[in-house]
N, C-alpha and C positions, 0 to 999 in steps of 0.2 A: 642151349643155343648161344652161341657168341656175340659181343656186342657188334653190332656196326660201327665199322671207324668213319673217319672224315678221311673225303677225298677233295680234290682238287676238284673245283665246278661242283661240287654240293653246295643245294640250297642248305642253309641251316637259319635257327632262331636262335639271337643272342639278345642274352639278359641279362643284366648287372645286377649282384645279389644289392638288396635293398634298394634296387632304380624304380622311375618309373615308366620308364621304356621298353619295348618289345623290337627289337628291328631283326627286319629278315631280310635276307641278303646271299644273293651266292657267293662263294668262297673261289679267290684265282693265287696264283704265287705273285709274289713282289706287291702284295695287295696290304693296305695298315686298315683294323678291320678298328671301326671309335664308336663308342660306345658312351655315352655319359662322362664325356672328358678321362676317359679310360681307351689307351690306344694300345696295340700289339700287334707285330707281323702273324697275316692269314697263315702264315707255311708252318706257325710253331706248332699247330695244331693239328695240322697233316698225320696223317696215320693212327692217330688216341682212339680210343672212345667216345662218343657222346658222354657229356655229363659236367663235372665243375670242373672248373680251371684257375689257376692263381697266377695274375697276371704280375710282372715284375720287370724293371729294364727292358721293357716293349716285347720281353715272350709271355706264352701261356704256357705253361702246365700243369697236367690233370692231376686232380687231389683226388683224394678218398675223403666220402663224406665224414662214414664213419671214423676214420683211421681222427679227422678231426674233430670229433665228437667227445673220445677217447682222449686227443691231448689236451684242447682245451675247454671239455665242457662244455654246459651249455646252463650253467650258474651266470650271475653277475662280474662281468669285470672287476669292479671295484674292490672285490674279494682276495681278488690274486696279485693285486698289486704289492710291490713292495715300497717301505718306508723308505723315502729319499726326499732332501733339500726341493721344496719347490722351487722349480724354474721355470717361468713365461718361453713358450715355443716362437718364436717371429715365423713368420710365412717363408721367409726364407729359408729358416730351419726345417722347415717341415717340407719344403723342394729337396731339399738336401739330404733329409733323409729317404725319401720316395728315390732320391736318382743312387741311392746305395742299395737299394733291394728290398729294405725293410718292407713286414709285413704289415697290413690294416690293423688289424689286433694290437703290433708291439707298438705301432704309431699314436694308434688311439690311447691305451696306455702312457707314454711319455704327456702326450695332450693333456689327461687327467690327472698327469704329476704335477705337470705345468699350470696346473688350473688352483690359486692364489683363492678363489671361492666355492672347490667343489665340495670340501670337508664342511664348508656351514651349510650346504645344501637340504633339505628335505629328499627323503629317499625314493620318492615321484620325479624330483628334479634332476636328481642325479641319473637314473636310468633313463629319463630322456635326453638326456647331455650325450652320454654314454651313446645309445639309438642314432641322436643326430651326427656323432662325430664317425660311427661306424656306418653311417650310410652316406656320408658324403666322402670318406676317404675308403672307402670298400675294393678292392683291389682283386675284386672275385666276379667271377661272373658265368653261367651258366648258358652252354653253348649244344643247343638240343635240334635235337630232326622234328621239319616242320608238321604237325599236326592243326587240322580243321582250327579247334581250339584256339591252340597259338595263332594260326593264320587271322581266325576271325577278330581277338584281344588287342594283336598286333592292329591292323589299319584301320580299325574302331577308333584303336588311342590317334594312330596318326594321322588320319584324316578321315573323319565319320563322314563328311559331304560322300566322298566315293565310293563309300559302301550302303550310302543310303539310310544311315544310322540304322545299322542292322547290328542288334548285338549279339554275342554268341548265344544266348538264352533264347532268342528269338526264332536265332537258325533251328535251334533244337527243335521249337514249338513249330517250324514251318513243316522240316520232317516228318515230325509223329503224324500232324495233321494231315498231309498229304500221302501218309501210309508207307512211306519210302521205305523200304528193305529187301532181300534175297528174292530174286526171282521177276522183282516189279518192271515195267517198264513205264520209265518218265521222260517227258516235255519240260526242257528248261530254257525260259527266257531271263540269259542272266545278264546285269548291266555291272553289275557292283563287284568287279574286278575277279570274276570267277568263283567266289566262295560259295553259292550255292551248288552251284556245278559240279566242283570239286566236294563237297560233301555226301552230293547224290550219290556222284562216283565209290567214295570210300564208304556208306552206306551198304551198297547194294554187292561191293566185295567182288564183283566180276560175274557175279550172276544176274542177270537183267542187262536192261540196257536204259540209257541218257545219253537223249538225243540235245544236243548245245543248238538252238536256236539262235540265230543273228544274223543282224545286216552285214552287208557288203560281202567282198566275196569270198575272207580271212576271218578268221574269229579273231577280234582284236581284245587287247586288255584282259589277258586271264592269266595273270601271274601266279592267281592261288592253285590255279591246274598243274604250271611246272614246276612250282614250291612243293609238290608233294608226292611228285616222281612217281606216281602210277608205274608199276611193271608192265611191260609192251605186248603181257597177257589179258592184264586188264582192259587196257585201252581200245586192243584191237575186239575184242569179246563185246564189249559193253558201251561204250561211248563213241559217238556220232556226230559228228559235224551238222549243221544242215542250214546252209545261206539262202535266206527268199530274196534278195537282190540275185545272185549267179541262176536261181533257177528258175524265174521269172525270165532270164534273158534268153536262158538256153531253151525254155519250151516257148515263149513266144516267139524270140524271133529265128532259133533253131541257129544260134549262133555257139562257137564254143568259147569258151573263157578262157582269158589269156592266161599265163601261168610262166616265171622263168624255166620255172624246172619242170620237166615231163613225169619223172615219177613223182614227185608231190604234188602235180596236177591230179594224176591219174589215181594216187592216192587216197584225195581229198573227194574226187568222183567217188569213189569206190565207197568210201563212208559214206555219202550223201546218199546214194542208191540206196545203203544199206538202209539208212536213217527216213529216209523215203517209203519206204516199203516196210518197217516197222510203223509208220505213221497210215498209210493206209492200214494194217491192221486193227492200228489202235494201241493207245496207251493208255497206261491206269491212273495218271496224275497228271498236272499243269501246274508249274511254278512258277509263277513272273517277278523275277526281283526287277523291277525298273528304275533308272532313274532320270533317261531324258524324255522316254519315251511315255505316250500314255497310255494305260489300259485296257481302253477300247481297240486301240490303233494297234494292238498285239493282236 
């Protein structure tokens, strides 16, 4: 099976080899995708593979892990270096070379020619000299299709309030505990920007169903649902919308709900019926990730 390339309007996860960042982001043309003070036009990356890329003069292109493992190893720097005059790099020099193409590697190298005390170093100090200069000029960065995982690591780091300080560990342990897999049918009350939801979903693989509980009359805030681009087999098969604002309006007061569009009105009916009449059955689980709402009041 062939890899999947990048398209234009994919969600992807990007990571700067040795960052400490996760950002996920959909990909458009004319877009500069930045990264840890590491920038490159979205379009270089159009049509590759998933996987690493070497970022240079504001393109990427895709490396072989391997093919790099083979040229330079995976010994010590300071091994390979060769005998030359030390010379002090100024910050300017080191612009200077970044806007010629130079690799991180042959960069980092010149740094440690230029480095007037790295020869009386201790060989603890030298390999973390070595570590820090290759992760703050690192010029690589891995450009992968979103998973749970990544989804959950990513807005953990970037903003735990909104996911309720849910860590991916967590997620795990809410799954197993609530039995979630092939066949199940689950109740999800989720706050914390879709990542349970979306887990239930890729869980359960298109067999069962998750029914997405929420206010108003849209399911708002579920980025990590479109981040992970469920096939429109899964979707329609197994997951369920179901607004207790819109259905409280329409069985009390036998009104219908507005909606611009008719088929994504009629749509979103259609799910709820379905998610409705899964619920009078019954389901096998209840998940409340919440976080403005309280417990009881679910």
């Amino acid at each position: 099976m062939e890899n999947p390339t990048i398209r234009e309007g994919d969600y992807v996860v990007v990571q700067k080899i040795g960052g400490e960042h996760i950002r996920v982001m959909r990909l458009a043309s004319k877009q500069k995708v930045l990264i840890e003070k590491l920038k490159f036009d979205a379009e270089s990356v159009f049509g590759h593979p998933y996987g690493l890329f070497e970022v240079s003069s504001g393109k990427a292109t895709p490396v072989c892990a391997s093919r790099l493992v083979q040229e330079e190893g995976v010994g010590d720097i300071a091994f390979v270096l060769s005998v030359k005059e030390l010379q002090k790099l100024s910050q300017e020099d080191v612009l200077n070379l970044k806007g010629q193409g130079i690799t991180a590697s042959e960069l980092v190298s010149k740094l440690v020619e230029g480095s007037k005390s790295f020869s009386s170093r201790t060989e603890y100090s030298k390999n973390k000299y070595i570590r820090r200069k290759t992760k703050k000029h690192s010029d690589r960065v891995l450009i992968l299709k979103p998973t749970i995982r990544l989804l959950a690591c990513s807005y953990y780091i970037k903003d735990c309030l909104r996911v309720s300080n849910l860590r991916v560990d967590q997620l795990g342990m809410i799954l197993q505990l609530a039995g979630v897999h092939h066949g199940k049918n689950v109740l999800v009350f989720d706050q914390v920007l879709g990542v349970v939801s979306a887990a239930v979903i890729d869980r359960l693989g298109g067999d069962g169903c998750c029914i997405h509980l929420h206010r108003g009359i849209i399911a708002q805030s579920i980025p990590c649902i479109h981040c992970m681009d469920f096939s429109e087999k899964v979707l329609l098969n197994g997951f369920f919308f179901f607004s207790v604002v819109d259905y409280i309006v329409r069985r009390v007061r036998g009104l219908q709900s507005e909606d611009s569009s008719v088929s994504r009105r009629a749509d979103r009916l259609a799910r709820e019926a379905r998610g409705l009449a899964q619920l009078e059955v019954g389901v096998d689980a209840l998940i409340i990730a919440t976080r403005t709402v309280r417990f009881k009041d679910v």
